[in-house]
C-alpha positions, -999 to +999 in steps of 0.1 A: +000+000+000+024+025+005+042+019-028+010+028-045-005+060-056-024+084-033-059+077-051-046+040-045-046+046-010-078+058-010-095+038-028-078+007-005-088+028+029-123+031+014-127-011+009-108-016+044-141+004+060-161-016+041-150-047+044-131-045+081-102-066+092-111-095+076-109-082+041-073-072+056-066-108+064-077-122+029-054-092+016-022-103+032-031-144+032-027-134-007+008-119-004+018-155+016+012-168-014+029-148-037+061-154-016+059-117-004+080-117+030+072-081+037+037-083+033+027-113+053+055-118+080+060-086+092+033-074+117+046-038+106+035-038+072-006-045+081-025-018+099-030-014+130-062-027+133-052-061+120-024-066+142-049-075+167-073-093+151-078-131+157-079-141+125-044-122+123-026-145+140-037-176+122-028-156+091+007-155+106+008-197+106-005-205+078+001-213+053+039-212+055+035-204+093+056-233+114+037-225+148+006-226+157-017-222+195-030-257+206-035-250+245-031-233+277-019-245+305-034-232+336-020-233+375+006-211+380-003-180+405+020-156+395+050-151+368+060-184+354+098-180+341+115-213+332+104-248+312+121-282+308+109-309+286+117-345+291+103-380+296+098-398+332+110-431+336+082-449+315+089-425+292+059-402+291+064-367+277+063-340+304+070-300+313+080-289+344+076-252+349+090-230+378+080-194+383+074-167+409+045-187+432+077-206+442+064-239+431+075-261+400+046-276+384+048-310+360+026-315+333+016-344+308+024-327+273+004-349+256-027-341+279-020-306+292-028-322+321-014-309+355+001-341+370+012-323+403+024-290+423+065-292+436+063-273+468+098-268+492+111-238+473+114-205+498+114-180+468+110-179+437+122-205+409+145-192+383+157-222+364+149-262+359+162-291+342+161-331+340+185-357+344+190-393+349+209-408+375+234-443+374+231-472+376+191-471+371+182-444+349+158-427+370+149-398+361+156-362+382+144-329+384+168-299+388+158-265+401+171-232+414+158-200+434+160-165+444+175-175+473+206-195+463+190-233+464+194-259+442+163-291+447+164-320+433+134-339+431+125-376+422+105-375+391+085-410+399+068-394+436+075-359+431+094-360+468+124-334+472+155-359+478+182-332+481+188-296+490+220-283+481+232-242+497+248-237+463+253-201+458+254-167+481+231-156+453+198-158+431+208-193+409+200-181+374+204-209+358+212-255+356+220-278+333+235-310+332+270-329+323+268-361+312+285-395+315+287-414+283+256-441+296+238-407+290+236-403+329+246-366+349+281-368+356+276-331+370+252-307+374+261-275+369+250-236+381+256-204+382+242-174+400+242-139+405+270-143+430+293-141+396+302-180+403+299-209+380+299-242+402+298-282+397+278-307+416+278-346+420+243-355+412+239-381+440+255-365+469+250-329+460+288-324+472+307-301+450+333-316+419+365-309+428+372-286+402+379-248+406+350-225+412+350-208+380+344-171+381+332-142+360+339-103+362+299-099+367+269-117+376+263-149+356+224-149+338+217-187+323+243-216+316+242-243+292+263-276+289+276-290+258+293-317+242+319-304+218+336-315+192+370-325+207+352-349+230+352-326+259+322-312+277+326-274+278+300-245+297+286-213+279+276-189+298+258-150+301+269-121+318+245-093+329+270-071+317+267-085+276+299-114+279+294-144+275+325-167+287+336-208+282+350-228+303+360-265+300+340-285+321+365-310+334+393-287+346+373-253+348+397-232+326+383-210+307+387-216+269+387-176+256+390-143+272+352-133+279+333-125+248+314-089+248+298-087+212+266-079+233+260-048+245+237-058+274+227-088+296+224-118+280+192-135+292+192-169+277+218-195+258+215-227+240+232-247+217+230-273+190+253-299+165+255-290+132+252-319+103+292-317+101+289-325+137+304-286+145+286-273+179+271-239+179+260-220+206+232-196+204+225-162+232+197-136+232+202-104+247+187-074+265+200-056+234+180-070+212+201-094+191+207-133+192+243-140+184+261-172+169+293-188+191+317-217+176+309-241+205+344-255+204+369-224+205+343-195+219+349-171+186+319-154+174+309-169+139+294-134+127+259-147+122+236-117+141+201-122+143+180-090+146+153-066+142+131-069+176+120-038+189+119-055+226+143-074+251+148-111+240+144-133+268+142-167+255+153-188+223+151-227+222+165-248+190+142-274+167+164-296+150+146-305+112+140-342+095+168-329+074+195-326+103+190-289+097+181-264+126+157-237+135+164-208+162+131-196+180+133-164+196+105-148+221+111-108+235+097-091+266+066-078+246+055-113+236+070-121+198+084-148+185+106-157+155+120-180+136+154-181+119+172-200+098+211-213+112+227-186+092+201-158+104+177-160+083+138-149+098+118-175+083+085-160+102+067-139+132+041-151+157+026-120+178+006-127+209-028-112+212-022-109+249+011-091+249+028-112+274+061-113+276+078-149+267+101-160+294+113-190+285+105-221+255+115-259+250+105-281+223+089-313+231+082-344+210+043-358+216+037-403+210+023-390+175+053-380+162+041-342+164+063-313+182+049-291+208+065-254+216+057-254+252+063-210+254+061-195+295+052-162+299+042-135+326+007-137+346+015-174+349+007-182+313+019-212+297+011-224+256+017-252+241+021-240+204+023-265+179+054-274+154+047-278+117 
């Protein structure tokens, strides 16, 4: 519209009060079809008025649209912040959420159905992952809170086995070494107390390796494999770096990287088909950033263009081998991207709220839920085309 004449416009503005949002809709569903990036993906180019239109958002996935709402899951009292998909021991698919109510809550993903409430926290829960433990591949739940407390909870009664005083700070964020039966060799977390520390998994007593440290308060963690055969730890900074260390001997493997310019709220990673290991961080600054997993450098791929904080980004690995970056910002958007930075599409929630955290999970059918937490206790199940 805005390339066309002004009698264009008119004309256009006169059918659009006419005709209403839905005419709108049809419009752009059109330019999907043509191939027309600009004119369907971007909630910029529509009106204002169709940005928050139902029908809108469906228009957004679908056709070409890879995500789509399937259900809400309802519980949570207050701010839920973190999510962790995984499969109990008889291998049921499951969420476990933590937020601000102080509680983690488990849920079939299948169902949507809330299979309990974790109560034992004293403040809020920042982080949680899963893990199995040797020599009978139970499986384990992970979390950490406000008030420097790492749980770890049996996933076959829900009881709290272990309580661990791990930091002198908030615990930010967990995840989980493994042993090469697939079992947690070491769990690992870091805090706002600017510490990165490792855990045995059945005692809770610390791994005798060096407390690794940062220059400022450490935001989210993620363990990986890489591709020298070593396990190494990626790591955000509330001041933009993001540092590496080698898990087994807790030396760093680069001077901290600052290609952020603010704090980095969430990292992940994945294997590439030639078995290279990125890692992936989102920032306060509005960017998502590509790492080489195995030496730290910065591989130049930038994704970018939100207007908002990014909070969260999960990976979808493709029937191809390929992979997909997902992206969600304080105001409630989420994106897709190619590995070399690509957007591929734009989801906009109708509600506004913020996304917090996401994690893929894979259903019995074969299908692929986006489980997607957000404020006011909100948590969607989206699902994966």
């Amino acid at each position: 519209m805005r390339r066309g004449s002004s009698g264009r416009r008119r004309r256009r503005s006169a059918s659009t009060e006419v005709r209403g949002p839905k005419r709108l809709v049809e419009l752009a569903a059109a330019a999907v079809f043509r191939g027309d990036a600009e004119g369907a993906w971007r909630r910029e180019a529509l009106p204002q008025e169709v940005r928050g239109h139902l029908e809108y958002q469906a228009l957004l996935l679908h056709p070409k649209g890879p995500l789509e709402d399937v259900v809400r899951l309802h519980g949570h009292e207050d701010d839920v912040v973190c999510v962790s998909a995984y499969r109990s021991d008889d291998g049921e698919g499951r969420l476990a959420t933590g937020g601000l109510d102080n509680t983690l809550r488990r849920w079939n993903a299948a169902t949507a159905a809330e299979v309990d409430v974790l109560s034992g926290h004293d403040n809020p829960v920042n982080c949680v992952t899963s893990m199995r433990l040797s020599p009978d591949q139970r499986v384990y739940l992970v979390s950490g809170d406000n008030g420097g407390a790492l749980r770890v909870w049996r996933d076959a009664d829900g009881s709290c086995v272990r309580v661990v005083r791990a930091h002198q700070s908030s615990v930010r964020g967990v995840s989980i070494v493994l042993a090469p039966d697939g079992s947690a060799q070491s769990i690992v977390s870091v805090s706002m107390d600017k510490t990165a520390r490792l855990w045995q998994p059945g005692t809770g007593k610390r791994v005798a390796v060096e407390v690794m440290r940062a220059k400022a308060r450490i935001m989210c963690v993620e363990a990986y494999h890489a591709q020298s055969g070593r396990w190494c730890i990626a790591a955000g900074l509330r001041d933009g770096g993001v540092m590496f260390w080698d898990a087994e001997t807790g030396d760093t493997l680069c001077p901290p990287r600052h290609r952020h310019t603010r704090c980095v709220t969430c990292v992940t990673s994945f294997v590439r088909p030639d078995g290279q290991v990125r890692v992936v961080t989102c920032s306060w600054d509005r960017t998502l950033r590509v790492w080489d997993g195995q030496t730290g450098a910065a591989t130049g791929v930038v994704m970018s263009g939100y207007m908002d904080w990014l909070l969260a980004v999960a990976v979808a690995t493709l029937p191809n081998g390929e992979h997909c970056v997902v992206s969600g910002d304080h105001s409630g958007v989420i994106r897709v991207w190619d590995a070399a930075g690509a957007m591929l599409g734009e989801v906009v929630s109708q509600e506004q709220h913020g996304v917090t955290a996401m994690a893929f999970t894979a259903l019995p059918s074969g299908q692929t839920r986006l489980a997607v937490t957000s404020w006011h206790g909100s948590v969607r199940l989206m699902a994966w085309r």
